[in-house]
BAMI-110928 format. One record per residue (C-alpha): x, y, z. Coordinates in pm, whole numbers, padded with zeros to 5 digits, always signed. Layout:
# BAMI-110928
XYZ/...
This chain:
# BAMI-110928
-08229-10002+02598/-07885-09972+02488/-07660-09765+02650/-07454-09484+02420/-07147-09493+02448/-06958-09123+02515/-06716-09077+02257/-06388-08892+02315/-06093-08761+02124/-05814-09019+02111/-05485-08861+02303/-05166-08855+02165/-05031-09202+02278/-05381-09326+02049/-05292-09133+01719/-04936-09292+01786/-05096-09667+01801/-05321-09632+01538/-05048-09492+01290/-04824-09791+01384/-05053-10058+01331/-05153-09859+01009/-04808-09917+00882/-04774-10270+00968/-05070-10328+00808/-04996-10141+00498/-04612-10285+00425/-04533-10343+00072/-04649-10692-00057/-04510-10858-00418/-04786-10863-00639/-04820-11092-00959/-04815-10774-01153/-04526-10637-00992/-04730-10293-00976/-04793-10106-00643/-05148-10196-00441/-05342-09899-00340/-05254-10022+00002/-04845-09973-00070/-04962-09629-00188/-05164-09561+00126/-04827-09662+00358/-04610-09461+00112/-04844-09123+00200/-04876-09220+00566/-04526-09222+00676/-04470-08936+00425/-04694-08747+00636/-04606-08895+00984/-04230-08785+00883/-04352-08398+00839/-04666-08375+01087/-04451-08256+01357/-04301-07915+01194/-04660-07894+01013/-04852-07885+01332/-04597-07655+01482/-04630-07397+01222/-04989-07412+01148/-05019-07344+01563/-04794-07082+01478/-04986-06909+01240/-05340-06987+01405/-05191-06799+01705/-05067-06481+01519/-05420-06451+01349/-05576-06458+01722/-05296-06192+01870/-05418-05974+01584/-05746-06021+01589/-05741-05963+01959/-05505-05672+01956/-05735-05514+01626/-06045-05588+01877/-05937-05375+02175/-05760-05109+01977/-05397-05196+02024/-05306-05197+01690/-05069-04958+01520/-05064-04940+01103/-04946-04694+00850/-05240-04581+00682/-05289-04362+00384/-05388-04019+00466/-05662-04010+00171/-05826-04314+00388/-05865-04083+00710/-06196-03844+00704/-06036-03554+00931/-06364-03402+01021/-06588-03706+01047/-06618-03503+01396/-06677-03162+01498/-06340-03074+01653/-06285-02931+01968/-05980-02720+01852/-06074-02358+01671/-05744-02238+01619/-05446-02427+01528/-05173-02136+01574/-04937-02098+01279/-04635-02084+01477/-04737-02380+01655/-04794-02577+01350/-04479-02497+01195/-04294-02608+01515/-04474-02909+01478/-04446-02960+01115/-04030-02932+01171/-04092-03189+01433/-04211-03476+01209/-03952-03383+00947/-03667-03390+01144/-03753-03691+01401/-04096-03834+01261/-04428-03897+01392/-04358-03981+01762/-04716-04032+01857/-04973-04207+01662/-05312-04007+01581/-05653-04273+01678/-05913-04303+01400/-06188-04557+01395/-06321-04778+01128/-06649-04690+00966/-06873-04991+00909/-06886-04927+00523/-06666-04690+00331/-06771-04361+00231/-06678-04148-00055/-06369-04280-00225/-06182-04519-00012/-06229-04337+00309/-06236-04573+00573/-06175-04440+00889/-06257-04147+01066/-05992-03934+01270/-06088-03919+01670/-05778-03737+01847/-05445-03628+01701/-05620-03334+01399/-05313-03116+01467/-05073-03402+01405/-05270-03523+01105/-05254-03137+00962/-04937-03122+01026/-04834-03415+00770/-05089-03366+00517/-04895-03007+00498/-04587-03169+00470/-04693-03391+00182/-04836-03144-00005/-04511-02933+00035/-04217-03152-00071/-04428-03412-00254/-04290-03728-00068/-04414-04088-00047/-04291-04104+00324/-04553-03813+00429/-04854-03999+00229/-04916-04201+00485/-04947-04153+00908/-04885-04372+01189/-05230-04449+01377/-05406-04694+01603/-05707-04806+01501/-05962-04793+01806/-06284-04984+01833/-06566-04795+01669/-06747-04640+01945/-07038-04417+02033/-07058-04047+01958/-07021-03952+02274/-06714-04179+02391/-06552-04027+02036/-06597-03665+02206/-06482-03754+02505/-06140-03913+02401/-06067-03622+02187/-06157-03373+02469/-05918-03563+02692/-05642-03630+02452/-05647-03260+02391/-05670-03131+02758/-05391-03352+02817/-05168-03224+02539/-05282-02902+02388/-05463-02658+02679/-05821-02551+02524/-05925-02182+02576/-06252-02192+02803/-06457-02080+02514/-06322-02414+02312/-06468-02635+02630/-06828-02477+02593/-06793-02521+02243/-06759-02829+02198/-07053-02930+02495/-07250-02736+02296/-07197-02916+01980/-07169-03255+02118/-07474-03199+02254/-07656-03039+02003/-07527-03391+01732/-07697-03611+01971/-07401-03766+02177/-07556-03619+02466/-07927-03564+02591/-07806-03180+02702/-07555-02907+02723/-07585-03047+03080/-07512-03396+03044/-07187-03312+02802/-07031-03092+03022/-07071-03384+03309/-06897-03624+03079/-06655-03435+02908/-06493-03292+03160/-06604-03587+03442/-06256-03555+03610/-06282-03133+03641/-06388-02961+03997/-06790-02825+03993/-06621-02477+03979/-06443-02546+03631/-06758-02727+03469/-06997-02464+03592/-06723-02225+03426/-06781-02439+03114/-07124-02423+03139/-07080-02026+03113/-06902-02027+02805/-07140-02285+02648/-07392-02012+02719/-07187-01734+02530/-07114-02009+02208/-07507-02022+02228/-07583-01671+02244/-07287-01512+02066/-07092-01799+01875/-07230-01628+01493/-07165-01300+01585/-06800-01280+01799/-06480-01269+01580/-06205-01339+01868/-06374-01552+02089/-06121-01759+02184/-05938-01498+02305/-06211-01465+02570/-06039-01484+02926/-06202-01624+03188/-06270-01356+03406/-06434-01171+03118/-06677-01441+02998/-06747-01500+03340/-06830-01119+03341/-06988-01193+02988/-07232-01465+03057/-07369-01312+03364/-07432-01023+03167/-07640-01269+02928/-07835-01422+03237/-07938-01090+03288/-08129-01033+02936/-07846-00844+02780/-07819-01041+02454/-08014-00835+02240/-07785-00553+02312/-07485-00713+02258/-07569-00855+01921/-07739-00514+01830/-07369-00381+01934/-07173-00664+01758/-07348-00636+01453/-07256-00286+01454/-06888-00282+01509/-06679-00519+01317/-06359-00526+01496/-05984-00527+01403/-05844-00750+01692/-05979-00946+02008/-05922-00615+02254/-06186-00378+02026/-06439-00658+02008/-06425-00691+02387/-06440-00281+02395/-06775-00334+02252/-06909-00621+02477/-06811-00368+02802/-06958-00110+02630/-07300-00315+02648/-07232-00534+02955/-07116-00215+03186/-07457-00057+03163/-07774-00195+03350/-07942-00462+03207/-08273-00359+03239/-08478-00076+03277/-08534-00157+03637/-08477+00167+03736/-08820+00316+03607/-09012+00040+03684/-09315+00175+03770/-09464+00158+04131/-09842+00194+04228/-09874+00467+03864/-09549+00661+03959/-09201+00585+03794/-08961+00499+04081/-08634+00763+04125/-08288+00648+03950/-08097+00375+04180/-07766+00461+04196/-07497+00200+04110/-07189+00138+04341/-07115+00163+04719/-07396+00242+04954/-07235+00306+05249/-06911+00091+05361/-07079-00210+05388/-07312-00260+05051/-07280-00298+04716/-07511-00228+04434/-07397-00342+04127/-07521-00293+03792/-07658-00653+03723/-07909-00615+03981/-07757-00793+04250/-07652-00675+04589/-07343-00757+04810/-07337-00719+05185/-07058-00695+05435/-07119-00836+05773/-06888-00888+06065/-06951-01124+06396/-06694-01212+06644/-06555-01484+06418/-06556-01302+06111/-06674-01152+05801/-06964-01252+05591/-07088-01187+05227/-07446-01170+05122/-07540-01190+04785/-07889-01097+04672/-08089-01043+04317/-08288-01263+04128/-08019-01313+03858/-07812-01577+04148/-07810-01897+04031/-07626-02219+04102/-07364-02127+03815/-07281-01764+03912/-07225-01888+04263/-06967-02146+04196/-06790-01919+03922/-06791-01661+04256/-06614-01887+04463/-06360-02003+04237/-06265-01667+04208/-06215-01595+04583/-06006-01934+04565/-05788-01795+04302/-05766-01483+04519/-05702-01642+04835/-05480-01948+04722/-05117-01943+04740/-04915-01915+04451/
């Protein structure tokens, strides 16, 4: 049997020789006619194209590497366009941020007019256009994107019709959450009740299996103390988010105070109370909250024991060394010979409570 022979591609020194001995082969001959042969006409377009091939080859390499740089950089998200703003859905996503602050906005807005957009805002491309021409949906930079849109509407100008952004890889619902929870931690500090918000949410659109699982990836880089703190406030947005008019005004102490209060069973009381009261401002609505949370939260004191109701426990300090407070659990102060010790007892203690508890007595202890 014969054996194939392996073809290659000729090298450069072969294209050379063959084009030679082409043009030997195809010099102009006298005819009888004195017209052209189709060989003359062969030569004439061979060394035409010999004499141009270099600069040809060079550009078309040229261009065929451009179109990979671009298609590379469009790939992993490296690439920055003008785009129009009627092409961006803003709220393709639930955003993280509730309030935008009007003075904050305006700062902003006199920002961009006076120096431009510094930073781009990141969108992604949907994989077919929805409504009319919207083709990409905003992931980080809403306050930025605002922030033009206003100024467009206001003067009316071309140059505001459009915004600077990089176009990122489409990506999964929950890496979209995620880079817009970071890009906003990073620039613009979320209230606590924003952070369990938005795990809530996240969670609740499918990015994330739980309230759980979202707080462990939003905030992956936070200490246990601040995502158990998130978890806290995710429990008030649960609980509360319909009925609470300023609750981003929330510190953390009180919806720490707040969603132990709701571990306890007190949520029926406070919406009772909320629905109640509409408040003016963020201090009456949390006058109302204490008003519920600073009361037991059960009727533990005339639980009944063996047919008898049991006498009223009294709230407070018992004695210098133990403290009964209100949510049913109990402190106690001992002392060795290397120190003191707290003891904390109740059946409302839980994982959450405990860690919120110690980054307290951090806070307390640390150094300014």
């Amino acid at each position: 049997m014969a054996r194939r022979k392996k073809l290659e591609a000729p090298s450069a020194e072969d294209l050379n020789r063959i084009e030679d001995e082409f043009r030997r082969e195809t010099v102009a001959r006298p005819s009888l006619g004195g017209g052209a042969p189709i060989a003359q006409v062969a030569g004439d377009a061979a060394r035409q194209m010999q004499t141009a091939s270099a600069e040809i080859r060079v550009g078309h390499a040229k261009v065929a590497a451009d179109a990979n740089a671009f298609r590379d950089a469009k790939l992993a998200g490296l690439l920055m366009v003008e785009l129009p703003l009627s092409q961006i859905d803003a709220d393709a996503m639930v955003r993280d941020r509730i309030d935008l602050g009007k003075d904050e906005m305006m700062e902003l807005r006199q920002s961009i007019a006076t120096s431009g957009l510094r930073l781009p805002i990141e969108v992604f491309e949907f994989e077919s256009p929805r409504a009319i021409d919207v083709r990409y949906a905003l992931i980080s930079g809403y306050r930025r994107y605002m922030a033009v849109k206003a100024l467009c509407e206001l003067t009316g100008d071309d140059k505001y019709s459009t915004v600077r952004a990089i176009i990122r890889p489409r990506a999964n619902a929950d890496a979209a959450f995620i880079s817009m929870v970071e890009e906003n931690e990073v620039r613009a500090q979320l209230t606590p009740f924003e952070r369990g918000r938005i795990a809530v949410i996240s969670a609740q659109q499918g990015a994330f299996v739980n309230v759980e699982q979202a707080v462990d990836r939003l905030y992956a880089t936070a200490s246990k103390a601040k995502r158990s703190k998130v978890r806290s406030f995710a429990l008030i947005f649960q609980e509360l988010g319909d009925m609470l008019s300023f609750p981003e005004a929330l510190t953390e102490k009180r919806g720490l105070r707040l969603a132990q209060a709701l571990r306890g069973g007190s949520d029926t009381g406070l919406r009772d109370a909320l629905a109640r009261r509409v408040p003016d401002n963020a201090e009456q609505e949390w006058a109302t909250v204490e008003s519920v949370i600073a009361q037991p939260a059960d009727d533990a004191h005339v639980r009944a024991w063996d047919g008898r109701p049991s006498r009223d426990k009294t709230y407070g300090w018992q004695g210098a060394d133990t403290l009964e407070t209100t949510s049913g659990i109990t402190i106690r102060k001992m002392r060795d010979d290397r120190g003191y010790t707290l003891r904390f007892e109740g059946p409302r203690l839980d994982s959450d409570l405990m860690d919120s508890l110690m980054s307290e007595i951090q806070s307390m202890l640390d150094r300014p």
